[in-house]
GULUMTOR-441743 format. One record per residue (C-alpha): y, x, z; residue in one letter; residue number from 0. Coordinates in nm, 3 decimals. Layout:
! residues N
[[Y,X,Z],A,NUM]
...
***
This chain:
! residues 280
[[12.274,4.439,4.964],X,0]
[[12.281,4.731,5.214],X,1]
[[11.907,4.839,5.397],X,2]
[[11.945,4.922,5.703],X,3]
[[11.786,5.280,5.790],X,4]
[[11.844,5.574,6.034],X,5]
[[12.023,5.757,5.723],X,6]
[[12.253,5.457,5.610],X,7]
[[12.343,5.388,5.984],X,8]
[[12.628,5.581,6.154],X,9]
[[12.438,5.638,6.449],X,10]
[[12.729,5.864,6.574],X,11]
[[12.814,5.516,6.708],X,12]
[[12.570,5.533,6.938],X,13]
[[12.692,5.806,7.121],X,14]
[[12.935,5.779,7.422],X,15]
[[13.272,6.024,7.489],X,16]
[[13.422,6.128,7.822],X,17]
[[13.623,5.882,8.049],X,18]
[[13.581,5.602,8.284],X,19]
[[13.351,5.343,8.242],X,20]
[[13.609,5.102,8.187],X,21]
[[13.698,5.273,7.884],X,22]
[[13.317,5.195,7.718],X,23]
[[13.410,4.835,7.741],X,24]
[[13.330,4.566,8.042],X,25]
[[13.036,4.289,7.925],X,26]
[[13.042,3.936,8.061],X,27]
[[12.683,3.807,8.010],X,28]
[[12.691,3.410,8.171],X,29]
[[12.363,3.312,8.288],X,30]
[[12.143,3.009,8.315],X,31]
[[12.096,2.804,8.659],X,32]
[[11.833,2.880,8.926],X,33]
[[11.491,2.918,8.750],X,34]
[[11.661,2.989,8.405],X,35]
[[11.866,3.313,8.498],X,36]
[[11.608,3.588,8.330],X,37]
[[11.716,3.567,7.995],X,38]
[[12.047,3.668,8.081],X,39]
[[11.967,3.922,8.338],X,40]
[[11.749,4.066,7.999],X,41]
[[12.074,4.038,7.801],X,42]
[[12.278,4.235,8.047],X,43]
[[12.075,4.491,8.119],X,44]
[[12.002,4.584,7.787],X,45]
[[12.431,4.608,7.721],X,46]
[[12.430,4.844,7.983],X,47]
[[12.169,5.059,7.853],X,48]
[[12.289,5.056,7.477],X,49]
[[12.652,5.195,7.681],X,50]
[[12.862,4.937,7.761],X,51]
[[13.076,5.097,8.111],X,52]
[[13.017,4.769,8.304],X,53]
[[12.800,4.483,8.290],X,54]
[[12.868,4.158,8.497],X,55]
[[12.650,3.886,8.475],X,56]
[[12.838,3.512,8.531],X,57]
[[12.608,3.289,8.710],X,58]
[[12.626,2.917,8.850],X,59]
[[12.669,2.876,9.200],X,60]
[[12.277,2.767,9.233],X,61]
[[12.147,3.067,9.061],X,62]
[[12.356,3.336,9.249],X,63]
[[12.125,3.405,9.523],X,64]
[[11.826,3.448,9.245],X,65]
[[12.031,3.672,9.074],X,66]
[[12.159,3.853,9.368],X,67]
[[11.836,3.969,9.479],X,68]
[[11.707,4.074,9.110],X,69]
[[11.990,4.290,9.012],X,70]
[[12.152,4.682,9.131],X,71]
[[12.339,4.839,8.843],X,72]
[[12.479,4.464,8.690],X,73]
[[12.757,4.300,8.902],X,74]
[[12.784,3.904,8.963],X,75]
[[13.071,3.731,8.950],X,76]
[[13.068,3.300,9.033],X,77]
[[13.136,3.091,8.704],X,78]
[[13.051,2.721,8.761],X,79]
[[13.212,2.567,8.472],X,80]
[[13.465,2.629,8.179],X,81]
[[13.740,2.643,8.406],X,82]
[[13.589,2.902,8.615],X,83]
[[13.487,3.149,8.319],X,84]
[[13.893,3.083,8.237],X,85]
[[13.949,3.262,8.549],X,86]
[[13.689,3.543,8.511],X,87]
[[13.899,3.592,8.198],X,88]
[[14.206,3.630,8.356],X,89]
[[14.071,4.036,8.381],X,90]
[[14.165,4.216,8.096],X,91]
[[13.920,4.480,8.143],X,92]
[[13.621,4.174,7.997],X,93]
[[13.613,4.288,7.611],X,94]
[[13.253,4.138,7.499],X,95]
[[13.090,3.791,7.644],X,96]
[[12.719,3.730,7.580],X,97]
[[12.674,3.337,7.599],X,98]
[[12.347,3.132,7.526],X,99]
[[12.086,3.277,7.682],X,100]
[[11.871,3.056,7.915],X,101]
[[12.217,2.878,7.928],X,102]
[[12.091,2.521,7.904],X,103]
[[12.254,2.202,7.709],X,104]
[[12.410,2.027,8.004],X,105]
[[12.711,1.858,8.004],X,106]
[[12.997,2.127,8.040],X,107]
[[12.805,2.374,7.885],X,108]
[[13.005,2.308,7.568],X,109]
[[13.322,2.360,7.766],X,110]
[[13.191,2.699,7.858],X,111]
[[13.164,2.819,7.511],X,112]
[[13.511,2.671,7.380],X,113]
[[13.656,2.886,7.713],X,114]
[[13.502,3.221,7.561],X,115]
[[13.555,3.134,7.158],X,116]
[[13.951,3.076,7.302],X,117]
[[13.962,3.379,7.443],X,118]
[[13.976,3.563,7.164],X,119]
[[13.704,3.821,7.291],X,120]
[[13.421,3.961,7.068],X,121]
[[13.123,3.737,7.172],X,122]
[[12.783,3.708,7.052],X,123]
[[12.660,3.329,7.034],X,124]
[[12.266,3.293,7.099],X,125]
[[11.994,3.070,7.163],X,126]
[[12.142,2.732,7.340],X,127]
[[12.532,2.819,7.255],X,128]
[[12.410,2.760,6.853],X,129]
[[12.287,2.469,6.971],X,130]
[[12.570,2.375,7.142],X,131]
[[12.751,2.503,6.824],X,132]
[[12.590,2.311,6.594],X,133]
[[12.630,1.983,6.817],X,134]
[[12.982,1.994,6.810],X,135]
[[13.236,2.050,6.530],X,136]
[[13.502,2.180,6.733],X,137]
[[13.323,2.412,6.852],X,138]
[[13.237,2.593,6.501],X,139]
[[13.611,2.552,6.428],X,140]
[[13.659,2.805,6.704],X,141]
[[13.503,3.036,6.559],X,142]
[[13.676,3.380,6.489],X,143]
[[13.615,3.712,6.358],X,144]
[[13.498,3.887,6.673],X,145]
[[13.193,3.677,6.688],X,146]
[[12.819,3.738,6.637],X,147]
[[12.616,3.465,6.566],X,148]
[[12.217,3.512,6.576],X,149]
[[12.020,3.236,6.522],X,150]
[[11.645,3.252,6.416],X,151]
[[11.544,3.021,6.116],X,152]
[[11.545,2.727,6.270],X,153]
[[11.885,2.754,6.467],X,154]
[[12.007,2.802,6.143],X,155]
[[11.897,2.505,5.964],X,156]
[[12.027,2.313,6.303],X,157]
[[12.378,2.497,6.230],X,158]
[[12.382,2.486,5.854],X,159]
[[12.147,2.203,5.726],X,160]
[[12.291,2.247,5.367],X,161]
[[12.246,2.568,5.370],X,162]
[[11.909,2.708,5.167],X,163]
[[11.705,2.922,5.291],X,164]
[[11.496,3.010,5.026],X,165]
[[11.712,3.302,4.954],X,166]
[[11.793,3.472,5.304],X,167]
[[12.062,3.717,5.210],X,168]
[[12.250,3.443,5.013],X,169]
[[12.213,3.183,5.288],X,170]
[[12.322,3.427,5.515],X,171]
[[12.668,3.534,5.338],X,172]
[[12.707,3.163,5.286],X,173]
[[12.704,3.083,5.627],X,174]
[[12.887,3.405,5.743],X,175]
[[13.215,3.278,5.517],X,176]
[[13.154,2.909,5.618],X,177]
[[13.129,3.024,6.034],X,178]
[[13.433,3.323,5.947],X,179]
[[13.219,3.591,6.144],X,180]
[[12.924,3.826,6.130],X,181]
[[12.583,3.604,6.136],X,182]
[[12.254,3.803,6.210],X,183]
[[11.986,3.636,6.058],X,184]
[[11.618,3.699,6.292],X,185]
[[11.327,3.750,6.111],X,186]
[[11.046,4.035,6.024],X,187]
[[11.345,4.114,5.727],X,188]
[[11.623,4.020,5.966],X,189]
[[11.970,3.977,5.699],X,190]
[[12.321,4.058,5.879],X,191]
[[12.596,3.943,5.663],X,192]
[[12.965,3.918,5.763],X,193]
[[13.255,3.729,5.584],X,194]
[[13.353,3.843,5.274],X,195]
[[13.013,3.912,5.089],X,196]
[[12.926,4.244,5.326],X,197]
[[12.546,4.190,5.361],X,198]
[[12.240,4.424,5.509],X,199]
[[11.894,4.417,5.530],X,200]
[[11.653,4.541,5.825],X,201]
[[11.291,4.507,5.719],X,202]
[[11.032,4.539,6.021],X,203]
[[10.788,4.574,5.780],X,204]
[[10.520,4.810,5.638],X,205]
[[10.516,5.130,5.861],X,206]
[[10.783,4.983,6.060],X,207]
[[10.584,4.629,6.141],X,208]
[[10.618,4.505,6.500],X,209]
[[10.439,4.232,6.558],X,210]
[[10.435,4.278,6.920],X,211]
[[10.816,4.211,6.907],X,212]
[[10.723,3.836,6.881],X,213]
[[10.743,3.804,7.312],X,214]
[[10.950,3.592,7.508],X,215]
[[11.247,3.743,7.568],X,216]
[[11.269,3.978,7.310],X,217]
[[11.602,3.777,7.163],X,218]
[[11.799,3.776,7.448],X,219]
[[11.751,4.142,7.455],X,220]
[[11.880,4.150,7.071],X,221]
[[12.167,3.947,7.195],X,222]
[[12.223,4.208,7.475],X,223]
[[12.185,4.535,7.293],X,224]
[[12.492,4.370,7.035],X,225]
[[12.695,4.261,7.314],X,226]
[[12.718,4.623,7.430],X,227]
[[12.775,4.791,7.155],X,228]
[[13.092,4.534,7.068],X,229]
[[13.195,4.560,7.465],X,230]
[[13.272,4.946,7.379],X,231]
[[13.451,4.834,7.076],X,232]
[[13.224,4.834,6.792],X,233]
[[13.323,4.564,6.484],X,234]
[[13.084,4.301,6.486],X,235]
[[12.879,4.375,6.151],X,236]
[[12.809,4.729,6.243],X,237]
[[12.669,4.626,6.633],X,238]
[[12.468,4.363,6.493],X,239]
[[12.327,4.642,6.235],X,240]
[[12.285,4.927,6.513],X,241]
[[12.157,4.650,6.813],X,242]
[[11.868,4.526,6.491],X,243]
[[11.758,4.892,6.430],X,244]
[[11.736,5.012,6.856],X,245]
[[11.592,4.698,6.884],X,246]
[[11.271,4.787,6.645],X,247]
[[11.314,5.170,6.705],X,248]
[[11.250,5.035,7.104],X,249]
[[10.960,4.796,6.995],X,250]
[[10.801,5.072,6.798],X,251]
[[10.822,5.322,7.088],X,252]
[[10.685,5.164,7.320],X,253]
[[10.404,4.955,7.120],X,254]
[[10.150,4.690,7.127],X,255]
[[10.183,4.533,7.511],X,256]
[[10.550,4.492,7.508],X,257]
[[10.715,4.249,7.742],X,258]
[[11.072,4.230,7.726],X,259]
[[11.165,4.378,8.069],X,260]
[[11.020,4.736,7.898],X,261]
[[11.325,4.687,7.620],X,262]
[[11.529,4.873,7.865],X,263]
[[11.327,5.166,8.026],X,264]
[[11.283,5.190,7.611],X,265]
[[11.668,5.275,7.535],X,266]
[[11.709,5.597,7.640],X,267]
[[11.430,5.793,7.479],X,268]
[[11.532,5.568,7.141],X,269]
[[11.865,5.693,7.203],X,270]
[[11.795,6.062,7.246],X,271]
[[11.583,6.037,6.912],X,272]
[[11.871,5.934,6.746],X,273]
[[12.109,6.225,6.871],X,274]
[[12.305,5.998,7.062],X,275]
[[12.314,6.221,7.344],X,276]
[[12.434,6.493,7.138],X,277]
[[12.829,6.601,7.225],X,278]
[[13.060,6.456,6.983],X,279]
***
């Protein structure tokens, strides 16, 4: 088992090249309905701080004047249902999706995740889409290796009830080869594991305790920061690894009093302390 630290990390990663912002990847972060759209406007924010090009946020029709009005750098496209996301999809230029955040468990939701999983994009699966996940078998057969999935502990349990988790790493490389992607595993010793046996460790413990990382919001930040990082072409394992470590290195910056809306004004001073601004 790998531990995740600023010398076993290629943080070169982090850094971005020349060209146009298309070329750092185009994020497609769907939103909840009116009153429930924050956790995704958290999530897409935070991809385009971490360097994804382009950031759009999909929102139902009664949530697009809320989100209208919240949002400058993040575009807004109209996706009402499965079908609609199909049509989002019809531009190439989307190459990460960010579903489950404040998405709700309504009926059609389900349709909206079997639209992204058959895709084929990278996606990271969060918060109600594990839900939705776990609710319906078809769904987890859709599965592929492109996807992130980041449930906390109980998530988990909802997604893999046979699965013990006395042992987190081996519960977590379990369910990685059961699911056939890269499963990030939250906790204070959060456990990324990917098909295949690959598994890593990031403990937020000791010197690097955060306990003012336990805030509302602070996952759908996670889910953000990951979704970036695979818009602009990461592999799944690795932007789960890099989006746990910014995602400390931010809550450690900034310190006790952390709300998630500071996650962002956070990223760029992380970023510089890593050298990612350095020239390639």
């Amino acid at each position: 088992m790998r531990e995740i630290t600023a010398e076993t990390l290629d943080l070169g990663l982090l850094r971005k090249g020349q060209g146009h912002k298309y070329d750092h990847g185009h994020a497609l972060v769907l939103t909840g309905g009116a009153g429930r759209s924050g956790a995704g406007r958290l999530a897409g924010m935070a991809a385009l701080r971490i360097g994804a090009g382009a950031v759009t946020l999909g929102v139902p029709p009664a949530a697009q004047m809320e989100v209208a009005v919240q949002i400058t750098a993040l575009m807004l496209r109209r996706v009402a249902d499965g079908d609609g996301l199909r049509a989002v999809l019809e531009d190439a230029r989307f190459s990460a999706l960010c579903l489950g955040p404040g998405m709700g468990l309504s009926e059609g939701k389900g349709d909206l995740v079997a639209a992204a999983l058959h895709s084929g994009r990278a996606c990271v699966l969060d918060a109600d889409a594990l839900t939705l996940i776990s609710q319906e078998g078809a769904l987890m057969g859709a599965l592929h290796g492109g996807c992130v999935l980041t449930p906390h502990g109980g998530e988990f349990a909802r997604l893999f009830p046979d699965v013990s988790m006395a042992d987190k790493a081996r519960a977590a490389a379990r369910a990685a080869d059961r699911a056939g992607c890269a499963l990030l595993l939250k906790g204070a010793e959060t456990v990324i594991a990917a098909p295949g046996g690959a598994v890593s460790v990031h403990r937020a413990e000791g010197a690097r305790a955060v306990p003012w990382l336990a805030t509302a919001g602070a996952g759908d930040v996670l889910a953000g920061l990951i979704t970036g990082l695979m818009a602009r072409g990461i592999a799944p394992m690795q932007a789960a690894e890099l989006g746990a470590f910014v995602h400390v290195e931010c809550a450690r910056a900034f310190g006790p009093g952390l709300i998630a809306e500071d996650f962002s004004g956070a990223v760029p001073g992380v970023l510089a302390a890593l050298g990612a601004g350095a020239p390639d």
